[in-house]
mmCIF file of the C-alpha atoms, coordinates in Angstrom:
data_MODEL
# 
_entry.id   MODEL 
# 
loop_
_atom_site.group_PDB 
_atom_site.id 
_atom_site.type_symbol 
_atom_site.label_atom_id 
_atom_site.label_alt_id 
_atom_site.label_comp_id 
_atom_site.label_asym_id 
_atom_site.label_entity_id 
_atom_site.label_seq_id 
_atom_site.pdbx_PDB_ins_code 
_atom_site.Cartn_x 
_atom_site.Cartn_y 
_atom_site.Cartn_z 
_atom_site.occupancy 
_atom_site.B_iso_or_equiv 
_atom_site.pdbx_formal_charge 
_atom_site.auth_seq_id 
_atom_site.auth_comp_id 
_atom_site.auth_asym_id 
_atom_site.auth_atom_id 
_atom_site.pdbx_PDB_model_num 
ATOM 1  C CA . UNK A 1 1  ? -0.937 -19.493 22.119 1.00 0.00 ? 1  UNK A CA 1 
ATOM 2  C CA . UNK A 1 2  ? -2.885 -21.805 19.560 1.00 0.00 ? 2  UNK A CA 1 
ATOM 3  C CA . UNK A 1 3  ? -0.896 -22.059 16.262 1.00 0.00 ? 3  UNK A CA 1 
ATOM 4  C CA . UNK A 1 4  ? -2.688 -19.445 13.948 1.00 0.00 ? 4  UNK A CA 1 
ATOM 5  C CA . UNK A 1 5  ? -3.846 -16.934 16.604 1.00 0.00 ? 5  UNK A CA 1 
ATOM 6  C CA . UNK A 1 6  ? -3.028 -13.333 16.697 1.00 0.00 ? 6  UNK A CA 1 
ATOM 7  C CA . UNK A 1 7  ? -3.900 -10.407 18.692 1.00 0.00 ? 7  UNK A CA 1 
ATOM 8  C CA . UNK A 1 8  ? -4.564 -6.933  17.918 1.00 0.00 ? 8  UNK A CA 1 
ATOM 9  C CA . UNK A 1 9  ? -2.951 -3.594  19.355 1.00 0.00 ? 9  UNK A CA 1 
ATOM 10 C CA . UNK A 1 10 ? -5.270 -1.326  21.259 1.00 0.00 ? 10 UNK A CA 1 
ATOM 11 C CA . UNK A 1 11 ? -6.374 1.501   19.062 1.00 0.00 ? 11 UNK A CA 1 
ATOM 12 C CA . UNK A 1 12 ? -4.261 4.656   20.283 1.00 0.00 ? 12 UNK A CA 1 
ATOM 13 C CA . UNK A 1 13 ? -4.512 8.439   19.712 1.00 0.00 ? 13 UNK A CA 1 
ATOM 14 C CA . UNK A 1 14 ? -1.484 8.962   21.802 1.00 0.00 ? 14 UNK A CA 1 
ATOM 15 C CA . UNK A 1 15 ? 1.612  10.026  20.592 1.00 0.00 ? 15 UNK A CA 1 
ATOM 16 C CA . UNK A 1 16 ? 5.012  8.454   22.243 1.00 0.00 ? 16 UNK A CA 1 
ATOM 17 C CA . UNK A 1 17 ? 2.323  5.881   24.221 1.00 0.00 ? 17 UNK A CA 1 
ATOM 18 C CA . UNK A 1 18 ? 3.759  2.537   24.256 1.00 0.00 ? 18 UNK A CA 1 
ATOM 19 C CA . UNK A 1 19 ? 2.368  -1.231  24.422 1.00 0.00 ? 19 UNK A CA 1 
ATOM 20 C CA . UNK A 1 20 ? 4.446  -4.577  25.345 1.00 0.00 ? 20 UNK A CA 1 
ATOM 21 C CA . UNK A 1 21 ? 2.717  -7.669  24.222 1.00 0.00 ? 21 UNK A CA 1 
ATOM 22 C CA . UNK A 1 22 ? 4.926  -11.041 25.502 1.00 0.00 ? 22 UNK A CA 1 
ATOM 23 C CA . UNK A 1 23 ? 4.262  -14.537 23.665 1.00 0.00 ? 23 UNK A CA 1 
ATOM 24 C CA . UNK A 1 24 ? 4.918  -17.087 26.321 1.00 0.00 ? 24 UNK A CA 1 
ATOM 25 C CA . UNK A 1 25 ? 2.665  -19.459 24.435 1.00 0.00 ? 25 UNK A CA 1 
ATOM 26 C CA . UNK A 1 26 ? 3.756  -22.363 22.304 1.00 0.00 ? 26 UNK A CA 1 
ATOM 27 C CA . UNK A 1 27 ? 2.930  -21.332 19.158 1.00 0.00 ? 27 UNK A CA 1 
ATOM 28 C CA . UNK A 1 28 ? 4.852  -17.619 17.230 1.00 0.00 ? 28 UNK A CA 1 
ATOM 29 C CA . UNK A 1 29 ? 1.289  -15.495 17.260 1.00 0.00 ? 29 UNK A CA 1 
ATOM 30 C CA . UNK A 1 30 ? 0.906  -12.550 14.659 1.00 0.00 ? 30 UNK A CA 1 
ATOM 31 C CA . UNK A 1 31 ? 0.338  -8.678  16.521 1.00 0.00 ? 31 UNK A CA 1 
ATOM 32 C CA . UNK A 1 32 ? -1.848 -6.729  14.214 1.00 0.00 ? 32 UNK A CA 1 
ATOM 33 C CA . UNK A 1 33 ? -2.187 -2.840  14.361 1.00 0.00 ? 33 UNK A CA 1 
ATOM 34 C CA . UNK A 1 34 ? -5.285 -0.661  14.648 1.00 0.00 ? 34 UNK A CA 1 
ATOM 35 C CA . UNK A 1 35 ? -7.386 -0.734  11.796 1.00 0.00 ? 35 UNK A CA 1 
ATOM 36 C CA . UNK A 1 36 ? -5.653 1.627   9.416  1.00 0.00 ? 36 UNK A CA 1 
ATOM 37 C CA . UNK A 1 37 ? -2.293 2.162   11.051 1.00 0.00 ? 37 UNK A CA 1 
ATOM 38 C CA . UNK A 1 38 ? 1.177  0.163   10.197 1.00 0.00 ? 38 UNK A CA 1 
ATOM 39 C CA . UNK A 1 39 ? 3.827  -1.100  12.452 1.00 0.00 ? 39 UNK A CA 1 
ATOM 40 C CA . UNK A 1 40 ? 7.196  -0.543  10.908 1.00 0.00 ? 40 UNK A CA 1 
ATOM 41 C CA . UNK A 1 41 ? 7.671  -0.564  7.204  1.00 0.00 ? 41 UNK A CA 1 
ATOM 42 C CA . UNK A 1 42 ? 5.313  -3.075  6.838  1.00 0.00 ? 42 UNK A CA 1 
ATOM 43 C CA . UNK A 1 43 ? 1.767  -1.973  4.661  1.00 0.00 ? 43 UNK A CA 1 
ATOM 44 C CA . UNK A 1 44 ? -0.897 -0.565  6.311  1.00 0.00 ? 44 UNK A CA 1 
ATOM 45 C CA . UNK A 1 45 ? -3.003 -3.274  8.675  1.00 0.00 ? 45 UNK A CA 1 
ATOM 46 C CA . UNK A 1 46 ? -0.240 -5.896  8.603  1.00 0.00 ? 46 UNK A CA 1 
ATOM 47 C CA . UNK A 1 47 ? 0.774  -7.931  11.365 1.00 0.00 ? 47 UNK A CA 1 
ATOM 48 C CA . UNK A 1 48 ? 4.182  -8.672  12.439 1.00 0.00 ? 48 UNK A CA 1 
ATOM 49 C CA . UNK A 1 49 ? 4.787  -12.368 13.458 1.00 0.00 ? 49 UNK A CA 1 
ATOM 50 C CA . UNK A 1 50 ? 6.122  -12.895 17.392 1.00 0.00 ? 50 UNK A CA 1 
ATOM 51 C CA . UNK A 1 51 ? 8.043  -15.561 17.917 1.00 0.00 ? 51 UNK A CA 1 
ATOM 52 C CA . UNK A 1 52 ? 7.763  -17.457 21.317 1.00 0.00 ? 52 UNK A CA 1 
ATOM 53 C CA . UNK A 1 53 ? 9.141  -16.505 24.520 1.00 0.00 ? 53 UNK A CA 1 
ATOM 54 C CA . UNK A 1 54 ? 10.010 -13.033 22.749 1.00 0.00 ? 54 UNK A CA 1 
ATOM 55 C CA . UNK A 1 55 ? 8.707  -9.819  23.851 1.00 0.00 ? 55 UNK A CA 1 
ATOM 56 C CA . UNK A 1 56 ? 8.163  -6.652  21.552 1.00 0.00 ? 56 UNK A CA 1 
ATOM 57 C CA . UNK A 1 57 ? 7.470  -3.398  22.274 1.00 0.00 ? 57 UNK A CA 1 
ATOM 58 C CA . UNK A 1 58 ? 5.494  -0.879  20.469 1.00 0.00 ? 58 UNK A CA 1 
ATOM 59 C CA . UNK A 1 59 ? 6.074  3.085   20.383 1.00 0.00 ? 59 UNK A CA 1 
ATOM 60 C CA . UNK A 1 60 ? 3.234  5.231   18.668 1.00 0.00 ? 60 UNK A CA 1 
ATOM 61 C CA . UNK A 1 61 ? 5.018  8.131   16.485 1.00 0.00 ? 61 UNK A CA 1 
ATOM 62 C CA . UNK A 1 62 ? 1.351  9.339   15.263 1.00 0.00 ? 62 UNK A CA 1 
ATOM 63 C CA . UNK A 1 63 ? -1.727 7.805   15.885 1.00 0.00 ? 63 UNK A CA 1 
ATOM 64 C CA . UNK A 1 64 ? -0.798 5.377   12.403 1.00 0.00 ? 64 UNK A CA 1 
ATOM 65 C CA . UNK A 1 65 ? 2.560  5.157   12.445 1.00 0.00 ? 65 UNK A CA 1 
ATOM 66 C CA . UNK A 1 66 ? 3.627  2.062   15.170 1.00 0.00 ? 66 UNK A CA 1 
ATOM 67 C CA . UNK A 1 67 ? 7.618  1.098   15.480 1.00 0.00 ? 67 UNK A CA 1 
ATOM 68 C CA . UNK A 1 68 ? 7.808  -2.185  16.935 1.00 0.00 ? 68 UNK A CA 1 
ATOM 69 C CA . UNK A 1 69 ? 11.170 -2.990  18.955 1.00 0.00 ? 69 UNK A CA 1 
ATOM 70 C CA . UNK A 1 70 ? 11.898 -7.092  18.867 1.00 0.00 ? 70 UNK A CA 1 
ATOM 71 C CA . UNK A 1 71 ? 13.691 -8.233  22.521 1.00 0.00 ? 71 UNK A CA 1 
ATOM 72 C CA . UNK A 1 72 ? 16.718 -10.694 21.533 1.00 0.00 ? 72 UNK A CA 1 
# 
């Protein structure tokens, strides 16, 4: 990935649907949620920074509320 990039989560009105996004790229990347939803605690439309060679996965509890799960 080029240092500064990001990507953003497809936009989801399924409950308990999940998405895996992988950074095998040089470079951490930030994953940003739909417009208007928020992974984690995080505030609303905030990305969470992926480090490289780290997976995470993300579970939709409502079509806004995203838990990301970081691999080791």
């Amino acid at each position: 990935a080029a240092a500064g990039s990001g990507v953003i989560l497809t936009p989801n009105n399924l409950t308990s649907d999940c998405q895996i996004v992988f950074n095998g790229g040089a470079n951490p990347v930030v994953v940003y949620p739909p417009l208007g939803s928020q992974i984690n605690s995080l505030t609303t439309n905030a990305g969470i920074t992926l480090a490289t060679n780290t997976a995470i996965a993300f579970w939709w509890l409502t079509n806004t509320q995203i838990i990301g799960v970081l691999s080791a």
